[in-house]
Structure formats: structure tokens, C-alpha cells
C-alpha positions in Angstrom: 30.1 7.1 71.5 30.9 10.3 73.2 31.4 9.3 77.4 30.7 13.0 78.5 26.9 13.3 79.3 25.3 16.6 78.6 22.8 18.6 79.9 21.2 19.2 76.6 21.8 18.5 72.9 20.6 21.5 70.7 19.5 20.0 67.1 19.6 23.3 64.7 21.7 26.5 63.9 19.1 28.2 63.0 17.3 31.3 65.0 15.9 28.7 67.4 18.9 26.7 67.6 20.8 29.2 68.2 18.8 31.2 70.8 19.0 28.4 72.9 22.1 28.0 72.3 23.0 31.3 74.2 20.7 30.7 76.5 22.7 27.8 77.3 25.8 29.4 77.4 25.0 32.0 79.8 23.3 29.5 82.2 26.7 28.4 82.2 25.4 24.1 81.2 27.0 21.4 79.2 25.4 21.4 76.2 26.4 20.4 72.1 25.0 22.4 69.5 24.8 20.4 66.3 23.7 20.8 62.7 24.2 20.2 59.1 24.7 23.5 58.1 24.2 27.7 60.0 21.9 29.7 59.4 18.8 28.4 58.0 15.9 30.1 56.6 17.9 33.2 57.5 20.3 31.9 53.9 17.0 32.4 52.2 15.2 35.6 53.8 15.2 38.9 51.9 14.6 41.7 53.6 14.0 42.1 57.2 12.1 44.7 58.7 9.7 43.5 61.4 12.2 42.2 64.1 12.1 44.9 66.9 15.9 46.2 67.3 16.6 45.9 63.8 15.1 49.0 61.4 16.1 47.3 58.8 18.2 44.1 57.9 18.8 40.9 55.7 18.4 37.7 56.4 22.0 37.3 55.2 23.0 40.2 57.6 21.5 38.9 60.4 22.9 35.4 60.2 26.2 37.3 60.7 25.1 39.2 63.3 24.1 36.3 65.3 27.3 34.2 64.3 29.3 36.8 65.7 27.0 36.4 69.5 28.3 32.7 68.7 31.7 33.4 68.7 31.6 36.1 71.5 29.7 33.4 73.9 32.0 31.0 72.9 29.7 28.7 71.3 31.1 26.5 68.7 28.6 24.5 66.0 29.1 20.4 65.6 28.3 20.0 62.2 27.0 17.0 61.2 23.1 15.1 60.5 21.5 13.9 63.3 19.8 10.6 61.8 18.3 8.9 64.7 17.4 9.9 69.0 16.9 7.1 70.9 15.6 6.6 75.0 17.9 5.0 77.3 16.4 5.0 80.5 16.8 8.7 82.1 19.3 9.6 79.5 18.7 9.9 75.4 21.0 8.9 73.0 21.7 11.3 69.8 23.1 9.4 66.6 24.5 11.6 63.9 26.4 10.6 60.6 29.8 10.5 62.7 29.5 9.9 66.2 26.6 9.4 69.2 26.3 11.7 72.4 24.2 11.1 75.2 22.3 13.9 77.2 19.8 14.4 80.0 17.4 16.6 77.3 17.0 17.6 73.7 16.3 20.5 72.1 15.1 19.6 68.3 15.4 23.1 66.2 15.9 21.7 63.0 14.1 23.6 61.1 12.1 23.5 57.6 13.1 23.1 54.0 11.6 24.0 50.2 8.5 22.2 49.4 8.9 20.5 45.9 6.5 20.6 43.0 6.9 17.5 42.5 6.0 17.8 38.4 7.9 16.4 35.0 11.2 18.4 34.6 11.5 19.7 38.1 14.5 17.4 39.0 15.9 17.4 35.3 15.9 21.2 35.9 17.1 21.7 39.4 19.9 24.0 39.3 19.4 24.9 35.3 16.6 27.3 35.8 15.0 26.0 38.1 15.6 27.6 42.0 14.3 27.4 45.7 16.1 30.6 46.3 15.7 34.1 45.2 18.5 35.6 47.2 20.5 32.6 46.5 20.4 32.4 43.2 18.3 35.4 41.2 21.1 37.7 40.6 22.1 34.8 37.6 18.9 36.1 35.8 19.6 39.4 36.0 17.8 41.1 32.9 15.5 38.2 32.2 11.8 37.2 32.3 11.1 34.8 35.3 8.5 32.8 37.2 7.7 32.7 40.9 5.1 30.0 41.6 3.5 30.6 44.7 0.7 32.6 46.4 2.1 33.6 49.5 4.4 35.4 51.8 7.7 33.5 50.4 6.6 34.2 46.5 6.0 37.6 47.5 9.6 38.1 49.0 11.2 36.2 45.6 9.2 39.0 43.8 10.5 41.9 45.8 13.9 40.7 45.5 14.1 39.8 41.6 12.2 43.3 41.1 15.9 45.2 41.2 17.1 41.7 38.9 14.5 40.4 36.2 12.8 41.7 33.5 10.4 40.3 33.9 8.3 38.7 37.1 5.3 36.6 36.9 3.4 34.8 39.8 1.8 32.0 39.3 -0.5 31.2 42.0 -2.5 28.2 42.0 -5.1 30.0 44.3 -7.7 32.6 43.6 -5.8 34.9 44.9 -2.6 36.3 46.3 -2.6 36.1 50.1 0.6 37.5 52.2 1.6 40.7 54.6 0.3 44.1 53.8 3.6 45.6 53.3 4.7 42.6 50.8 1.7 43.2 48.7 2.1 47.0 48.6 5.5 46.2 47.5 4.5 43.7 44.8 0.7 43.7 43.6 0.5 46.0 41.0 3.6 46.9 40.1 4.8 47.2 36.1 7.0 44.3 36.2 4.8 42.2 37.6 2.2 39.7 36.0 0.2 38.1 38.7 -1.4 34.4 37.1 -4.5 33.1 39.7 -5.9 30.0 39.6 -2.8 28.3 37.5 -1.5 24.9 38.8 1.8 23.9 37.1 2.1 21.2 35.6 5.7 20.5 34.0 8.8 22.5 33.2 10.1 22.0 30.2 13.7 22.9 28.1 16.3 21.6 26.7 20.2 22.5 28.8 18.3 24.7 30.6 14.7 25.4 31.9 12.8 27.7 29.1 9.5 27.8 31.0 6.6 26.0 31.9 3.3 24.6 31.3 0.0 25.3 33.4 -3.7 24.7 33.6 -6.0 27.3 34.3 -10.2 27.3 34.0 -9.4 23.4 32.3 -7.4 24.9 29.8 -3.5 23.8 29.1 -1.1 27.1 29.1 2.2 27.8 28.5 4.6 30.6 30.1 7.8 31.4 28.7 10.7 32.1 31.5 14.5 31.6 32.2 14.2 31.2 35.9 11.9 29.5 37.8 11.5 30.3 41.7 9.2 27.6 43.3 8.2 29.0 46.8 5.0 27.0 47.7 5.8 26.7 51.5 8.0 24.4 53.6 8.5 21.2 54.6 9.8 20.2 58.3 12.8 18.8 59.0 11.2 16.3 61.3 12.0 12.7 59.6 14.3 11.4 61.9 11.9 11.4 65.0 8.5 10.8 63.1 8.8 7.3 65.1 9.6 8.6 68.3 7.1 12.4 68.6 3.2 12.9 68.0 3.4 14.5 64.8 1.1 16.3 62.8 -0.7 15.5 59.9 2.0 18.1 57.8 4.9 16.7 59.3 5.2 19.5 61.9 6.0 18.3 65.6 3.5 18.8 68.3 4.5 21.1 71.1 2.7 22.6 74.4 3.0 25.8 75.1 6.1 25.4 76.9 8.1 23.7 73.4 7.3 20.2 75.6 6.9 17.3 72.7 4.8 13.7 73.3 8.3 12.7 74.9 9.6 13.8 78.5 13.1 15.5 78.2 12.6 16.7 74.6 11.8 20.1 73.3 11.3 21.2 69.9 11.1 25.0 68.9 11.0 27.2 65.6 9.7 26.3 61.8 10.0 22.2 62.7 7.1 22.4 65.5 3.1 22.6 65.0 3.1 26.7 65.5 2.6 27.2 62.4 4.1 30.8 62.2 7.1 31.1 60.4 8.4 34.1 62.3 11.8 35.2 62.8 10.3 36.1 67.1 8.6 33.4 67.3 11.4 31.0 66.2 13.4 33.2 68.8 11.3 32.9 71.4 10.6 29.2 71.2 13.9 28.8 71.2 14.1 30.6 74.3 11.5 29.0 75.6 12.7 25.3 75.6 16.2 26.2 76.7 14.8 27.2 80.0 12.3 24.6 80.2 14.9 22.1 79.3 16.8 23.6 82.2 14.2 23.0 84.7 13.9 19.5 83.3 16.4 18.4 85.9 14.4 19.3 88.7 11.1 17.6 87.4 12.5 14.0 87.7 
């Protein structure tokens, strides 16, 4: 175990993570950033046009943007998992998959991942057809007729993005109906390339090498759409596992915060996509952030 006892231990590199991560910086405490990987859902966004500075951006583009506040703050990323946080009297204990650190507070910004089907061929087909990420992975189908299954903001974004790639797009949306931002569906709905399937709930994925398409019901009656890619975006999961023993956590998974990113647990602070908000917001994963940096400050003073 480390010896040196920090202030705070920031669990994310996200835009939470890292906001509170500068926060940190300039507030001049000891603090340890850790995470598995940078940049969260920002690896996954498509366009960005609603975050107030920025006319117009990427998700990619603003990942760099914010690495390079990193590296002028001098903030440096621990990578690793963090598997476990213990209480030890005043202090808390964070285990990762290489070492332990203990710290006065904890900042948990850990963010969200893909939501799985969780139908026959999914697995088989992960990675040969079958995709959680449009930017990631949609220029391979460039030219070809693909699926998006989802009825929301995310399936909308896939959509808009593969619109300059596929041939193309069809939504298949278990709902009645699609439901997202204004300026997503005037970018989407109704457009030539795109087929919009309502009340269809997928039931397998099928191929041989590679995914070929997949099967659906719809009004009781079995379906079958043809596609090379396959773009699941039905929503995300927290990444809240590790403390599910130790926080109040909601029915979904998310972690229950007060206003001020406070969790069930004196000293720790959760912010962005992994707490009970609900809004998967570039601000509002910024501002949480924010928000349990300085609260996590003041935590010193509360004892």
C-alpha cells in the first residue's frame, strides 16, 4: 500500500473526473486521479453542439482539448481498475488491480457503459457486425445497409453519424415511437436513408463469420431484417459495481447523490453518468464534477 495519504482520490477520466481533477489542481491539494482508461463517453459522442464555448465540436475533439488542460495543469492519469473502497476509521482505503492508496475523501466519476441486448448471437457476434459504437466503428460499413436498435438520443446520434457512411440506416425501436432532442430528430426522422421500425423488440442476430442481420417481433408477428452492421444503443449501464455494497444505490444501478454529489457515505462524492441524475449531459457531468471537488474540499473542515 501506498504510505502518502491524500486529500482526495478521483475515480474516472471522464468529463467529471477530470473537472475535478483541475479543480484539484488549482486548489493546489494531494489528490490521485485514477482510471481504466480517458475519455469516456466523450470516445463515443458524435457531434457536439450544445456545450456553451464550443460552436461546434466532437466528442473525439473535445477529449483532446481537455487532455491537453491535463497536461498544462500538470495532472497525470493512474491507470488502472479500482475493484474495491473500503472505511478505515477517518481515512478510506482505494484497492485497484495493482496497488491500494489511502485518502481523506473520494470522488467516484466512473462513469457508464453500453447496455447489452442480451439476445442469441449478440456475444457470438461482438466485434463481427455487431458494435456499441458508431464513431468507433461505422466507417467499416461504409456503403452498406445497417441497423441501429434504439429509440433514443444515442440511436439517433449512431444515425446521424452513419448517414455520411451506410447505405442504408434502419432504427429499430422497440417503443411506439422515437423519442430524443429536437435537433437529432430534424436531423434524422424523415430522411431518405432512413427506415424507422416502431414497436420491434429484437430478438436474435444471426450469421455465419459475420453478423447478416436480425430477427424481431412486431404486433406478435416474427420478422426478419437484413443488415451488415448492427449498432445497439439502448442506453447505459453505470459503472457502479464495485461499491454496490458500500452506497445507497438505485434500483438501475445509478448511485444516490444530494444535491451537493454527497453519497449514503460521509467523505465520498460521486458525480457524472454513474450517479442517480439521470441526465447524461456533457454540463451536467462538468458541473457535478465540479461540484464534489469543492465539497470534497470542505470535507476537511466538517469533521
Amino acid at each position: 500500500m501506498q504510505e502518502k495519504t491524500y486529500e482526495t482520490i478521483i475515480i474516472g477520466a471522464g468529463i467529471a473526473g477530470i473537472t475535478a481533477a483541475i479543480y484539484a489542481s488549482r486548489k493546489r491539494m494531494r489528490f490521485l486521479l485514477i482510471s481504466r482508461d480517458y475519455g469516456g463517453q466523450m470516445n463515443v459522442s458524435g457531434e457536439v453542439e450544445n456545450y456553451p464555448g464550443f460552436r461546434h465540436t466532437t466528442g473525439m475533439e473535445f477529449a483532446k482539448t481537455l487532455k491537453e488542460q491535463l497536461d498544462f495543469n500538470g495532472i497525470k492519469i493512474q491507470y488502472g481498475g479500482v475493484e474495491k473502497i473500503e472505511k478505515a476509521d477517518d481515512l478510506f482505503i482505494v484497492k485497484t488491480d495493482k496497488d491500494e492508496y489511502k485518502t481523506e475523501t473520494v470522488i467516484i466519476a466512473s462513469g457508464a457503459r453500453a447496455r447489452k441486448l442480451n439476445v442469441p448471437g449478440e456475444v457470438k457476434f461482438t466485434n463481427k457486425g455487431v458494435t456499441y459504437c458508431a464513431i468507433c466503428d461505422g466507417p467499416l460499413f461504409k456503403n452498406k445497409d445497417v441497423a441501429v436498435i434504439g429509440g433514443g438520443d444515442s440511436a439517433l446520434e449512431s444515425a446521424d453519424f452513419l448517414m455520411r457512411i451506410a447505405n442504408r440506416i434502419y432504427i429499430v425501436n422497440i417503443g411506439d415511437e422515437i423519442r430524443g432532442h429536437e435537433y437529432l430528430m430534424e436531423k434524422v426522422v424523415g430522411k431518405e436513408k432512413v427506415k424507422i421500425i416502431n414497436n420491434a423488440k429484437t430478438t436474435e442476430i444471426f450469421g455465419d463469420n459475420m453478423a447478416k442481420g436480425l430477427r424481431y417481433e412486431q404486433d406478435g408477428e416474427a420478422k426478419e431484417l437484413k443488415c451488415e452492421g448492427i449498432f445497439v444503443e439502448i442506453g447505459r449501464a453505470p459503472n457502479s459495481d464495485f461499491v454496490k455494497k458500500l452506497l445507497e444505490i438505485d434500483d438501475h444501478g445509478h448511485i444516490k447523490v444530494s444535491k451537493h454529489c454527497e453519497t449514503s457515505v460521509k467523505g465520498i462524492y460521486a458525480a457524472g453518468d454513474v450517479t442517480d441524475i439521470h441526465e447524461y449531459q456533457y454540463i451536467i457531468a462538468g458541473g457535478q464534477g465540479c461540484t464534489a471537488l469543492l465539497a470534497a474540499a470542505r470535507h476537511r473542515y466538517k469533521k
